[in-house]
DRENPA-3360 file (N, C-alpha, C; in nm, 2 decimals, always signed):
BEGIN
1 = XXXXXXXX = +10.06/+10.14/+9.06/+10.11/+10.01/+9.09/+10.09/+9.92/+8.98 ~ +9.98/+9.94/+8.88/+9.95/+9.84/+8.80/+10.03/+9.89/+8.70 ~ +10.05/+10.02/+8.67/+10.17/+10.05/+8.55/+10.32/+9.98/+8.59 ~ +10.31/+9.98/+8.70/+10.46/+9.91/+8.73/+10.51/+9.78/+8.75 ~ +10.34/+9.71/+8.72/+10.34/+9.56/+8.74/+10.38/+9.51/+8.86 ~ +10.33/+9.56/+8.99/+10.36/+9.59/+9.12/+10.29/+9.43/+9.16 ~ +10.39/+9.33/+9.22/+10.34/+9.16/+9.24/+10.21/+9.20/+9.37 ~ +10.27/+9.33/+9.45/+10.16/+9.27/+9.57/+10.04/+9.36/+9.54;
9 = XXXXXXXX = +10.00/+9.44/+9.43/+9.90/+9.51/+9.39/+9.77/+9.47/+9.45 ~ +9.75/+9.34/+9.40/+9.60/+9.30/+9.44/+9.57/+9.29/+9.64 ~ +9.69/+9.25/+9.69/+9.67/+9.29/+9.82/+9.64/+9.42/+9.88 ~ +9.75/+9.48/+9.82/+9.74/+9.62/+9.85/+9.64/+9.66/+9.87 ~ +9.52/+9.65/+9.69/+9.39/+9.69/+9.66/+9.36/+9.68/+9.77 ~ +9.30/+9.54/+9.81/+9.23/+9.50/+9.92/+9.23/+9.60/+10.04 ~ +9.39/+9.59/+10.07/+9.37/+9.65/+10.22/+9.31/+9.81/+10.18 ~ +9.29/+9.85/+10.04/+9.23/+10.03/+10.04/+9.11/+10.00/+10.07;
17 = XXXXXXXX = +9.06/+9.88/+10.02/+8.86/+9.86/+9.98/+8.83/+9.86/+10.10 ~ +8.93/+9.76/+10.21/+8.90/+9.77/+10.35/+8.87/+9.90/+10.41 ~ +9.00/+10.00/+10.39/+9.04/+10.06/+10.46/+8.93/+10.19/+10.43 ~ +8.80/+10.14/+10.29/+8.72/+10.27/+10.27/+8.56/+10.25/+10.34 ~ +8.59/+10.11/+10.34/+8.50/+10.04/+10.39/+8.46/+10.10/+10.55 ~ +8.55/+10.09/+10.60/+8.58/+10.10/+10.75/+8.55/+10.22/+10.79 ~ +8.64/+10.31/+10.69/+8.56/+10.49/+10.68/+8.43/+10.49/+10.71 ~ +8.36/+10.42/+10.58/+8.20/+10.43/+10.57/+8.10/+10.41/+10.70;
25 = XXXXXXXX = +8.18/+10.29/+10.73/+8.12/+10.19/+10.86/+8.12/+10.38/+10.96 ~ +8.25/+10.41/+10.98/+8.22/+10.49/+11.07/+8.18/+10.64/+11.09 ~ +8.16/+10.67/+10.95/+8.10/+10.80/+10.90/+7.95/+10.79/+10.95 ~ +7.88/+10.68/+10.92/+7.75/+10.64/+10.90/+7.74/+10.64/+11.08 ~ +7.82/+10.63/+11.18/+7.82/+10.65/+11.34/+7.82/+10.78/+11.31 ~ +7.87/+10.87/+11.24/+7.90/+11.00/+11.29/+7.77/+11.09/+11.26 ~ +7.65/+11.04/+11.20/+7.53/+11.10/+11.21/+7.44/+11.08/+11.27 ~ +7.51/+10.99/+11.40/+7.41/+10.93/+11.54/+7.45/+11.05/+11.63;
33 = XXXXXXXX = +7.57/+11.12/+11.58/+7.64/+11.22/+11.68/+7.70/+11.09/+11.82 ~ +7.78/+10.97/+11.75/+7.80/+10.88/+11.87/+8.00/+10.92/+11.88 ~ +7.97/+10.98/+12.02/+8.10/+11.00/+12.04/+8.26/+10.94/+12.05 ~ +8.16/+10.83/+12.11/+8.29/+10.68/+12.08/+8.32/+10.69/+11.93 ~ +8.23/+10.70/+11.82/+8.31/+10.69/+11.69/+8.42/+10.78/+11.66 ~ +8.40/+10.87/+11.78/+8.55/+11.03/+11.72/+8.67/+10.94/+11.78 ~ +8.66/+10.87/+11.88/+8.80/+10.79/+11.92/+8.82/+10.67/+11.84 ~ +8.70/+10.61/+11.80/+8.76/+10.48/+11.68/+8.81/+10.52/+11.59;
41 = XXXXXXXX = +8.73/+10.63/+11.52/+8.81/+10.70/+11.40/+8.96/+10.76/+11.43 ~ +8.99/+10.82/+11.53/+9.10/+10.85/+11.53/+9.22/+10.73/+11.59 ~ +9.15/+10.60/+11.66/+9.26/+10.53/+11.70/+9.28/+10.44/+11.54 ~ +9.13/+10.42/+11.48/+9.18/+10.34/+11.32/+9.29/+10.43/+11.22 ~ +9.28/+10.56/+11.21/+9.34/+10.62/+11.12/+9.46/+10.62/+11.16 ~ +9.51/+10.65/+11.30/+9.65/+10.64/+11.40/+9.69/+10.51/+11.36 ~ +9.62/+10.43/+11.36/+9.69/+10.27/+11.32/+9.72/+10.28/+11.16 ~ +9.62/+10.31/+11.08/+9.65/+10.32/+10.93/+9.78/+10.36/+10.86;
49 = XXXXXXXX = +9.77/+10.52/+10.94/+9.92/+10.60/+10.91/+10.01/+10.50/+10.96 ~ +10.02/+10.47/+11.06/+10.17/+10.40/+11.14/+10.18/+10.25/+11.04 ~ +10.13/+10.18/+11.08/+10.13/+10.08/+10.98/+10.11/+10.06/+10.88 ~ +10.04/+10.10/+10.81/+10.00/+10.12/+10.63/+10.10/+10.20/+10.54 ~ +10.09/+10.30/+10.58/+10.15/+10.40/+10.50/+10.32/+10.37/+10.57 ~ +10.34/+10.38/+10.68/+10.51/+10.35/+10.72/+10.56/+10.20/+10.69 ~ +10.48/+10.13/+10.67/+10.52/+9.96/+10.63/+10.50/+9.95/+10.51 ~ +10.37/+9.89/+10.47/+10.29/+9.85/+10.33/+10.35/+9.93/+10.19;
57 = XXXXXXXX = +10.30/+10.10/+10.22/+10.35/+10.19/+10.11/+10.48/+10.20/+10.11 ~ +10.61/+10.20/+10.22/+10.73/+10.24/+10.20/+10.79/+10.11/+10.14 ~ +10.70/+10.01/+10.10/+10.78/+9.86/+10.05/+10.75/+9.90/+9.92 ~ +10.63/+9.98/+9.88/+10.60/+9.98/+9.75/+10.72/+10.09/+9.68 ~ +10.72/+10.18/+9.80/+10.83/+10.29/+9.72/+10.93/+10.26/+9.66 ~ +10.96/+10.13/+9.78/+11.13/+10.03/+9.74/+11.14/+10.00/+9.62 ~ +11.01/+9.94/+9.62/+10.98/+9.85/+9.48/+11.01/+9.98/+9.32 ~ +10.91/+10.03/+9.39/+10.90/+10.17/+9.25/+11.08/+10.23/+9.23;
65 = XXXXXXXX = +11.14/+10.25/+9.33/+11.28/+10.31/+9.36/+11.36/+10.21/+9.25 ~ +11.32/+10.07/+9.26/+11.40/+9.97/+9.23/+11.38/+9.94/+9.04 ~ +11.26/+9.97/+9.03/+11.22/+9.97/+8.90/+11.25/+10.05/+8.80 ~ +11.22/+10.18/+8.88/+11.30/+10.26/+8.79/+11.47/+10.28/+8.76 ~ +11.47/+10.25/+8.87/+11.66/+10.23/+8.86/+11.70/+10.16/+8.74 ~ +11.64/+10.05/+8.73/+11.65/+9.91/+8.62/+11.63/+9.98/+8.47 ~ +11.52/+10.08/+8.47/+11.45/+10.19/+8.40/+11.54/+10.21/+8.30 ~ +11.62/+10.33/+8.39/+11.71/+10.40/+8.37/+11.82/+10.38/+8.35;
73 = X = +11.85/+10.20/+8.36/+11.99/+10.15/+8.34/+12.03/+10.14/+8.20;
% end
């Protein structure tokens, strides 16, 4: 993203720092053996994939799609 001089980069960043943050938060439950964390973890990741990666990243693809086209012109 930063090779491509990608404008929404530094949000982006953010939402990963969050989104490793949030991991940690719930790994650190998973050596209580607390079972509720197996359904947080899987309803957070289920939200991650669907909205992150199908919204956030496919804007960036656009972007990258778009740049290089320009690239190549």
């Amino acid at each position: 993203m930063q090779d491509w001089h990608y404008p929404e980069y530094e949000s982006h960043k953010v939402l990963h720092d969050q989104f490793v943050k949030r991991l940690k938060e719930l790994q650190a439950g998973f050596s209580c053996c607390n079972q509720r964390v197996s359904f947080e973890l899987l309803a957070f990741l289920n939200s991650w994939l669907l909205s992150h990666i199908q919204g956030i990243d496919v804007k960036f693809g656009k972007f990258l799609a778009a740049a290089k086209s320009q690239q190549a012109a």
